[in-house]
GUDREN-818256 format. One record per residue: x negated, y, z negated of N, C-alpha, C in turn. Coordinates in steps of 0.05 Angstrom, whole numbers, plus 5000, padded with zeros to 4 digits. Atoms other than C-alpha are relative to their C-alpha. Example, Ala and Ser with C-alpha at 12.3 -4.5 7.8 and 13.67 -1.06 7.14 Angstrom:
REM GUDREN-818256
498249765000475449104844498250245000501649765001472749794857501550224986
***
This chain:
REM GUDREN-818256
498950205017862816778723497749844986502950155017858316388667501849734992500150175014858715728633499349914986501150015022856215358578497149925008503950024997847515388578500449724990501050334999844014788562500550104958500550075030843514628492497050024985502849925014838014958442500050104973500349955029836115088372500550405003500449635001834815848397502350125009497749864992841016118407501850234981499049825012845316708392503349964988497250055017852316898369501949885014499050144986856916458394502150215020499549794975860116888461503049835000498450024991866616868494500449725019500950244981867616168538501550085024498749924974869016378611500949735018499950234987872215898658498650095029502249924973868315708712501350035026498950114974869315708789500749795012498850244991874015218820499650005028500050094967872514898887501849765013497350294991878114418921498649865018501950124986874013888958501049644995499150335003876413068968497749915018502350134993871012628982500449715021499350314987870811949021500849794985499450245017871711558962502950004994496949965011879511808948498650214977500249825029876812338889500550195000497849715002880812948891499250174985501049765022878313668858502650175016497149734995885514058854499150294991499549655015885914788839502150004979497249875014889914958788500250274971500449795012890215428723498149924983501950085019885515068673497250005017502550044993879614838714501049785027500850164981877414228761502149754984499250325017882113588752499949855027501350244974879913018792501549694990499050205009884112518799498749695017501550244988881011788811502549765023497550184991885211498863499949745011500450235006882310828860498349884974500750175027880710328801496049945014503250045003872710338798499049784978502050135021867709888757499950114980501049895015866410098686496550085006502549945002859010388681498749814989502250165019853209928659499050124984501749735017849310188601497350085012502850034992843310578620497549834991503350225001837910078584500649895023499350224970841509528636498850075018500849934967841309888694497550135006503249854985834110318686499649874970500950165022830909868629497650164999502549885006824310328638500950205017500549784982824511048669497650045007502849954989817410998679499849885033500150134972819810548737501450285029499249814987822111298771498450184996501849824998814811518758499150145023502449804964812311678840502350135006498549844991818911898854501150194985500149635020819612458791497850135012501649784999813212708809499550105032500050044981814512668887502650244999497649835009821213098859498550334995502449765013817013588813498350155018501649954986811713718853498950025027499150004965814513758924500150325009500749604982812814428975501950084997497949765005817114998965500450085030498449864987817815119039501849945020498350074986823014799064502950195001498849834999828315239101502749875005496250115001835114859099499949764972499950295028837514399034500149705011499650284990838213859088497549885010503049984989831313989107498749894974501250105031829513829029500649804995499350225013833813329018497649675015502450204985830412889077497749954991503550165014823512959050500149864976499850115030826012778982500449705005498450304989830012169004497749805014502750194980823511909050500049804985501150145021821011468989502249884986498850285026826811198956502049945018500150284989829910618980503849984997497950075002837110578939502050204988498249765010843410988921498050134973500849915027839911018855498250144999502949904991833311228872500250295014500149844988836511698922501250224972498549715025841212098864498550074971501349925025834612008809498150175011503149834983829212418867501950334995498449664992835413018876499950064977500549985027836412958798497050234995501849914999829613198789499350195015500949754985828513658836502250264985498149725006834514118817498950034966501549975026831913978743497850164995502249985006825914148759498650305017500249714984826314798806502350144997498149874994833315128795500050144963500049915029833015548726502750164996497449885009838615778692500750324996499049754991841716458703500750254965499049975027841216708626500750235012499749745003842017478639503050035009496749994992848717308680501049954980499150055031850616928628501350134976499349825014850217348581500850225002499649704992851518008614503250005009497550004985857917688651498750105028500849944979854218018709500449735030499850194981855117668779497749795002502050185007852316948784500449845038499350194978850316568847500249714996499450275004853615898846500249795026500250134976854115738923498049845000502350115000849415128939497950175017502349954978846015549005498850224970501249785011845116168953498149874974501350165023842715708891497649915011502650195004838515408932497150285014502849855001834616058955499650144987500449795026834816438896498849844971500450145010833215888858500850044967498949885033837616058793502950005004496549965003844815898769500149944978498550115030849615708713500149755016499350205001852415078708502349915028499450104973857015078768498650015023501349954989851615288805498049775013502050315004846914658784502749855016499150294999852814148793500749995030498949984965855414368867497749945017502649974989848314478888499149695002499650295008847513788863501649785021497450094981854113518899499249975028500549904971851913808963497249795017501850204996845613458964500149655002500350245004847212838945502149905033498450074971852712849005498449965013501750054981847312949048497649794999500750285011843912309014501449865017497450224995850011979034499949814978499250185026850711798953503850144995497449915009858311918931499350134970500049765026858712538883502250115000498149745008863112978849499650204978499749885016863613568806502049964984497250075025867813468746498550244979499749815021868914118696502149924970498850055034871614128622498150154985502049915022869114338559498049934988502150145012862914288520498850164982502049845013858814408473497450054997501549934988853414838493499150174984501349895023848715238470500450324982498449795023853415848439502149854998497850165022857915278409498849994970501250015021857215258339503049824980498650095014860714798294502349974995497649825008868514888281501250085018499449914985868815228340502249885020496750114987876215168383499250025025500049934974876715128455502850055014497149934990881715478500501749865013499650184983885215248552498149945030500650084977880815308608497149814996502150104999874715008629497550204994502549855007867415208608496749955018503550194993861614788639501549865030499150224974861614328707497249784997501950164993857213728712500649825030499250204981857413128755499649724990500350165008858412448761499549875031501050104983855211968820501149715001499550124994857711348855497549725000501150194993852710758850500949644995499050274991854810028873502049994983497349955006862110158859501050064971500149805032860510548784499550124998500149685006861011208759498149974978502049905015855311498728499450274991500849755012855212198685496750034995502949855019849712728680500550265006499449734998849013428680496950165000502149894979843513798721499250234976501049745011843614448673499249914983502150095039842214148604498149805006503050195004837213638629497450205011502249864988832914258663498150124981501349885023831514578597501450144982498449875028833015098543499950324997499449854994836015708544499650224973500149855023833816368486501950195009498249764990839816798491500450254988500249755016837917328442497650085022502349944975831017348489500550045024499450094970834717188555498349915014500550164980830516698575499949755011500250404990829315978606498549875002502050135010825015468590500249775018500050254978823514928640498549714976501150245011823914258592501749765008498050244991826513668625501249804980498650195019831813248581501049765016498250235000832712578598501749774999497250075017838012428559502450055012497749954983843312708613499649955021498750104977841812298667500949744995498350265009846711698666500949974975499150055019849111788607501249884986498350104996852611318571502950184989498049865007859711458565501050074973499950025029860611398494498650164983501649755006854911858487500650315024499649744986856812358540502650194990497049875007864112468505499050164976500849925027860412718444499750275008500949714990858413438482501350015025498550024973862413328545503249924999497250065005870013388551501850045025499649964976872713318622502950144991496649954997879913698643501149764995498050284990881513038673499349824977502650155024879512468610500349805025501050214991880112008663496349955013502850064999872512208677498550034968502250025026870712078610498249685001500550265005870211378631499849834988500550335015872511008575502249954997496350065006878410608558501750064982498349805011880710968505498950235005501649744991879211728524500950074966499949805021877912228473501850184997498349735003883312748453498650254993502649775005880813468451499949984967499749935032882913508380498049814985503250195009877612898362497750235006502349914992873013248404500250324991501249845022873313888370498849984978500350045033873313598297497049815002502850195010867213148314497650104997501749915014861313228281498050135036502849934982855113598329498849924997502650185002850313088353499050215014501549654985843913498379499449605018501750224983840112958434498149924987502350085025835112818383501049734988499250335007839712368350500049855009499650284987840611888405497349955014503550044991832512008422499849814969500450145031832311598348500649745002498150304997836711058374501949984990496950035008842911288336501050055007497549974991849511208350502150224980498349925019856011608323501349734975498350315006858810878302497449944967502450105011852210868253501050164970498949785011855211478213502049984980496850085021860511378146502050225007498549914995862912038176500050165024500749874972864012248251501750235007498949794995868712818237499950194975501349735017867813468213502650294997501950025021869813828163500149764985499150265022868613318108500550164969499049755031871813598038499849844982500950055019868813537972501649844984496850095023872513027919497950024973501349975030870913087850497450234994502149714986865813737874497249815017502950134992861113237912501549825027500450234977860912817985498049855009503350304990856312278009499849995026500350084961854712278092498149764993501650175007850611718098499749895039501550054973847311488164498449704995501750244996844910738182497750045013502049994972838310718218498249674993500250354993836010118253496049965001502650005000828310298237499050244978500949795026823710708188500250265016499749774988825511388203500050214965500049735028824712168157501850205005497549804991830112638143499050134980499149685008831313388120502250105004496649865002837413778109498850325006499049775002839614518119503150004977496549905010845514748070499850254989499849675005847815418072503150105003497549904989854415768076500850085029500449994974857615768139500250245020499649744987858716498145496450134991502549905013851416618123498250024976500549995023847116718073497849854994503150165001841216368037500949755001500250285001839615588040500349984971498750245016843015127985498849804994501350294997837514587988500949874982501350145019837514427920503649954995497150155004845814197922500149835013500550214988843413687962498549794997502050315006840212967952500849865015500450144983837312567997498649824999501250215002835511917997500249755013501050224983834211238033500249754984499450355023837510518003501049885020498350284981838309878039500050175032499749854969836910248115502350214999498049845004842110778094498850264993501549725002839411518102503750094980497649935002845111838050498850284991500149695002846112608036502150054980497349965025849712757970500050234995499949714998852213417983502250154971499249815024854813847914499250264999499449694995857214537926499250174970498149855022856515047871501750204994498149865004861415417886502449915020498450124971868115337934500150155025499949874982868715497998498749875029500750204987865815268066496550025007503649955000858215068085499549885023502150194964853514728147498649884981501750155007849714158130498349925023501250124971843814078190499249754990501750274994840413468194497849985008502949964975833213388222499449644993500750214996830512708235497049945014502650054973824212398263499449734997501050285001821511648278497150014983503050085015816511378220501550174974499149895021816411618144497250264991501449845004809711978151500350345006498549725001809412808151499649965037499449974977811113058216502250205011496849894982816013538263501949785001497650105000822613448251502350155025498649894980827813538302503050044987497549975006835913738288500849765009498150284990840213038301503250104994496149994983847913298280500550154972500149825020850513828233503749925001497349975018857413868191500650154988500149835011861514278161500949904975498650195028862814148090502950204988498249875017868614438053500649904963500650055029868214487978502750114985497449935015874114547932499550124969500249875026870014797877498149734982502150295006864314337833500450024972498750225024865813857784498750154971500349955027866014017702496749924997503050085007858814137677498349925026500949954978856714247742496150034994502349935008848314287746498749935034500550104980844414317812497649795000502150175001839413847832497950075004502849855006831913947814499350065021501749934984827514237869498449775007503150164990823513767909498150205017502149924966817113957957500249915021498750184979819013347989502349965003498049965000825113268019501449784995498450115009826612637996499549864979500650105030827912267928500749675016500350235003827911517912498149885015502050194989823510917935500750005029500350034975826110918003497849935020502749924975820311188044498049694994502750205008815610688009501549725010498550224993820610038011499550105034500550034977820110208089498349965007501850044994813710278098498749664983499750215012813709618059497250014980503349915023807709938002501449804976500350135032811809557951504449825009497650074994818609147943500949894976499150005018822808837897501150214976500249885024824309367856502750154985498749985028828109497795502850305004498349774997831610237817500149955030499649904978833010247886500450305004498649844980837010877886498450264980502749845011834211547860501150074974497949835017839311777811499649794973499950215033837411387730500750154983498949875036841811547673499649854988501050065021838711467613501149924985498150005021843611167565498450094977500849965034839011147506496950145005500849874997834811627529497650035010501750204991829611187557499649835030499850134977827910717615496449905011502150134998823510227647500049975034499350064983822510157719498249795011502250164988818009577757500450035029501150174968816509367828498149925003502250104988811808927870498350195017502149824967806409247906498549795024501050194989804208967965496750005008502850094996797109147965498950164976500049815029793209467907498650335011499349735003794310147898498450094967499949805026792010727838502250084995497849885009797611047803499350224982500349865031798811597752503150095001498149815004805411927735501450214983499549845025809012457704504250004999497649904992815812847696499950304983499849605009817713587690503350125010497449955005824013927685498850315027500049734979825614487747501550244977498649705010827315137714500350195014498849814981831315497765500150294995499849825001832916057733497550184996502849805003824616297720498649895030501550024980823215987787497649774995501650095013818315507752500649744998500150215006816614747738498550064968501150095034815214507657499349725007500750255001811113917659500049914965499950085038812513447594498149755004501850205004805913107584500849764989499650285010806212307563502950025002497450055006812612277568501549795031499550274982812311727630496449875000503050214995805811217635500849735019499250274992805210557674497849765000501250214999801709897679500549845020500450184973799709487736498349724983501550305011799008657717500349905027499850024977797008447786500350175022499249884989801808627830501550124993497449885016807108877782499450244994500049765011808309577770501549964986498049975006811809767716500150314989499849775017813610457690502250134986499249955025815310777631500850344998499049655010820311517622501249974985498149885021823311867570499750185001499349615002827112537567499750044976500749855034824512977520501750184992498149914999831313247522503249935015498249964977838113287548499650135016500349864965838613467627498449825015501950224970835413217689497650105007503349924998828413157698498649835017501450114972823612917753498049834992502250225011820412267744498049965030502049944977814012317801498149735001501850195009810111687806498450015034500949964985804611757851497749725010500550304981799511237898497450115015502249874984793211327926499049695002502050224988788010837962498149954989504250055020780610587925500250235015502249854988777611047974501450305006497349814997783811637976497750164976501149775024780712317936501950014985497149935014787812487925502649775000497950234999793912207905502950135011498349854978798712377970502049835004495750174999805011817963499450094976498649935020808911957918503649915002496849924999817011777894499650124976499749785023821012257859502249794986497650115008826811937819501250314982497949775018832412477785500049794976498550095028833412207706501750184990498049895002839312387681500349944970500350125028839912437604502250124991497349915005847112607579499449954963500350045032844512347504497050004997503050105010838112297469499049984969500250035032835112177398499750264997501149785007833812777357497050084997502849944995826612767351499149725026500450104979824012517415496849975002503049984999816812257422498549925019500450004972813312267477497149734998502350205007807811637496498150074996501649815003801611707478498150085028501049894983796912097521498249735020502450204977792911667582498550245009502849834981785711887621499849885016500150114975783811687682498749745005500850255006780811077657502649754993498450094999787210837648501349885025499550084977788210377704501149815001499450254991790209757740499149854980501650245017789709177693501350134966499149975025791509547627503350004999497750125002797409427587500350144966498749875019800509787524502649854987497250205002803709197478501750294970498849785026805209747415496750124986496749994998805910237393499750225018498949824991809310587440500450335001499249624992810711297421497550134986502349755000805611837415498650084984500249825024807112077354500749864978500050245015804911667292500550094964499649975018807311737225497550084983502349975011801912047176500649824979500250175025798911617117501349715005499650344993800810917153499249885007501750164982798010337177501249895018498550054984799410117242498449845010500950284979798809517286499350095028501049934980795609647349499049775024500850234986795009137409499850145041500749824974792209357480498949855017501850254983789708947537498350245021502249924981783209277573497849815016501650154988780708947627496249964995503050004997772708807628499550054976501149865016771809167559498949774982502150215018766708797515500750174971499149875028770209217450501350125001497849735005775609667431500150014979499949835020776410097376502450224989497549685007781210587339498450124982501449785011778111217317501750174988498149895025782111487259498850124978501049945034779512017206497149995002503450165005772311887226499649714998500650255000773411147217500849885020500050244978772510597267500949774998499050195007777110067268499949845026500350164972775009517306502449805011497550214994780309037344498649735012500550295002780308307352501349995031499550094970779707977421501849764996498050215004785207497426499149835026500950194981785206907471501850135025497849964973790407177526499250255002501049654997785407807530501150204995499749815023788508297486499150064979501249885017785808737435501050074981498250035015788908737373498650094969500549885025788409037297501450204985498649785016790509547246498450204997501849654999788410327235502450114976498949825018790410727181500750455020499549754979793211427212498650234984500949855018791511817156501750284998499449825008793612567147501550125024499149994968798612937195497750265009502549914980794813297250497949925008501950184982789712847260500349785024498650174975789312467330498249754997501750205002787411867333499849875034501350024971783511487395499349775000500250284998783910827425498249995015502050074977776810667459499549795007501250294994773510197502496150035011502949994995766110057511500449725019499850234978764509647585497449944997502450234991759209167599497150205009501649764993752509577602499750284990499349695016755010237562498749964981501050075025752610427511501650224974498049845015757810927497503549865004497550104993765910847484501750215022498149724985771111197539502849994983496550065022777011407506502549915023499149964990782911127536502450014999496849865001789611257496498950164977500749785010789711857455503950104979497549965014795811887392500450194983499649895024798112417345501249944974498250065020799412437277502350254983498449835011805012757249501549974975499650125023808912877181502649785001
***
């Protein structure tokens, strides 16, 4: 007989769910394990304490440092379990102490039985045989468990139900019987869930093998978090006051243990059941988090097939991780999740997957550009607090008039440069559209400057580096969205890398300058002891104004000639160029 493995990314095709072995056994406390056709139902035949939360009751697990490694790292040759339990028990002091030393030991020496498992082949689940063969499933762990702790003299029981384990997959129904067994422990008149097999490690069931990684996240669990992957026969061991119905606990979303290693809850979530179905061809998940944290997606069809990334946008407003999922086609999909603490790069872990269902995507449908990074808008930066105040929060700017300005504060000084480029899906390829975003830093103020050089959506990139940074490694992306635009579209004019902090671009504006006109020209360059417009061979000098701006007129002259705004600094003896305009007819 098998049950459900521990829970692991590496897993195969989701298997048959066998029910496990039932044992009939009443304890001293009144707790009853009947036989019957489903599984284990245990009925509580007195009113108990609710559970404390684990912070409360173990505020630090480091405070069960001598006695894990007193667990761990205890002689192999003891010849009775009563003979083990004793040496274990020597050192700790209280029920708790006694059921966190046995915890650990079976965690930490009893490996999981994949080949039965998977083969169906015979499994030893008896505690004497478990404990000299050192290998079971899940009823194997929890009896073995049970047995010990009696001989503690802690109050235990096995309690079976369903779960989802590691060949559950999304969607997936459960029968009637039972699949898994854990336990739950008696300390100073409160029940406490955990489960011996999934805190020992992680199970490859295309490999068949077992990985000794201690999780713990399943001892003491709270109840609220144990109902999420744990589904007793009885719900009265779910331990809460409203229990779960299976039909919740099918439809709810798959948290992995990652998530609640983050500090989130389901309660944090706009949606804790699954599937969620497309309206208008688009859904929003959205996730609170109570600290700077980085996310990634998976989306793919749920029967297979390639990744979907780019129907997905992800972004970070107001502590709100959201996921704006748009199908392009109908039908059903998986959305994973990965998460990690901080916004720098790093391993990402899975936190809770969904299934989406799409009804088909909205009129004039278009997917969303390609990032490298996986996520758009200011978020990341607003957390890391590089800049604030600012003008877009969210990532998504439609262009009404085909244009746009964006600012924020920075909070320390930063370089900049930016661009934007259009994804061209169908050649596989990025088009960068030179000048066609610039910005200016007065102080602390950013502000920057896009325009689509067309209808469609195009990637506005503004990037961030340090004085002493080679490269420039922050970066946000923003999506512009241009549904209209003028007919001739002109892009700003060109910047060099002299274009920095401190300058300022009062007119003109676009790129591209009318031939045979004269034009007004006003520019603020920090430090420069002269500026100039170079037009035609002629040098038109500009007037220093009192509020340090540079100011004058230039003739453009003929089309195709470019003309060149310089500055000469303190000590030069040459000018740098540092805007650069065409002329056209």
């Amino acid at each position: 007989m098998g049950c459900s493995c521990s829970k692991s990314r590496k897993v195969g095709v989701v298997g048959e769910r066998r029910p496990i072995r039932v044992i009939s056994n009443e304890d001293s406390t009144g707790l009853m394990v009947q036989n019957n056709d489903r599984a284990d139902a245990i009925k509580v035949e007195k009113r108990t304490l609710a559970p404390r939360k684990k912070k409360d009751l173990i505020p630090d697990v480091k405070v069960f440092k001598d006695l894990d490694e007193r667990a761990v790292q205890g002689p192999e040759g003891h010849a009775t379990i009563k003979e083990l339990v004793l040496y274990l028990i020597k050192t700790a002091k209280t029920p708790l102490e006694k059921a966190r030393i046995l915890f650990r030991w079976v965690t930490s020496h009893i490996q999981y039985d994949v080949v039965s498992y998977v083969t169906g082949g015979p499994e030893e689940v008896g505690p004497e045989g478990v404990f000299r063969k050192r290998m079971s499933v899940c009823q194997g762990y929890a009896d073995l468990y049970k047995n010990m702790c009696r001989l503690a003299e802690v109050n235990c029981v096995t309690i079976s139900g369903r779960s989802k384990g590691g060949s559950y997959r999304v969607g997936d129904k459960f029968g009637p019987g039972s699949d898994h067994a854990w336990n739950a422990v008696e300390i100073d008149g409160r029940w406490y869930l955990l489960d011996c097999t999934w805190a020992a490690g992680n199970t490859d069931l295309q490999k068949r093998t077992f990985e000794f990684k201690y999780n713990e996240h399943y001892f003491f669990t709270d109840p609220e978090v144990f109902i999420t992957d744990h589904h007793p026969m009885d719900n009265q061991w779910q331990l809460l006051k409203e229990p779960v119905s299976l039909d919740i606990f099918e439809n709810q979303v798959r948290f992995e243990t990652s998530f609640f290693k983050l500090g989130l809850l389901p309660k944090f979530l706009s949606h804790t059941m699954s599937p969620v179905c497309t309206q208008n061809g688009e859904a929003t998940i959205s996730i609170k988090i109570p600290e700077p944290m980085a996310f990634m997606c998976h989306f793919y069809p749920s029967d297979g097939g390639y990744a979907q990334n780019e129907n997905v946008l992800h972004e970070i407003v107001d502590n709100v991780a959201m996921f704006k999922v748009a199908p392009a086609q109908k039908g059903r999909f998986m959305l994973q999740i990965f998460g990690k603490l901080g916004t720098a790069t790093g391993q990402q872990n899975q936190i809770c997957s969904y299934i989406i269902d799409s009804a088909g995507p909205m009129t004039g449908y278009l997917p969303f550009p390609r990032l490298k990074t996986s996520t758009w808008g200011p978020g990341p930066w607003l957390l890391d607090r590089f800049i604030s105040d600012i003008s877009h929060p969210k990532a998504i700017i439609t262009l009404d008039e085909g244009d746009t300005k964006l600012t924020f504060t920075a909070t320390r000084l930063l370089h900049y440069k930016c661009d934007i480029k259009e994804d061209i899906i169908d050649e596989n390829m990025y088009r960068i559209w030179d000048s066609h975003a610039f910005f200016e830093v007065d102080c602390q103020t950013v502000s920057v400057y896009a325009r689509a050089p067309k209808m469609g959506q195009f990637i506005l990139t503004i990037w961030a580096k340090e004085e002493t940074d080679q490269k420039y490694s922050k970066c946000i992306n923003y999506l512009l969205k241009s549904d209209k635009c003028k007919a001739h579209v002109s892009p700003y004019p060109k910047t060099f890398n002299n274009w920095t902090n401190g300058c300022r671009l009062y007119e003109p504006l676009d790129g591209r300058l009318a031939a045979n006109r004269r034009v007004h020209f006003r520019v603020v360059y920090p430090n420069a002891v002269e500026v100039v417009v170079i037009a035609t061979g002629k040098w038109h000098k500009l007037a220093r104004n009192a509020d340090g701006s540079w100011e004058g007129d230039a003739d453009t002259g003929e089309q195709g000639n470019i003309l060149k705004v310089s500055a000469k600094m303190p000590g030069d003896t040459q000018y740098w160029t540092v805007l650069q305009y065409e002329v056209m007819a």
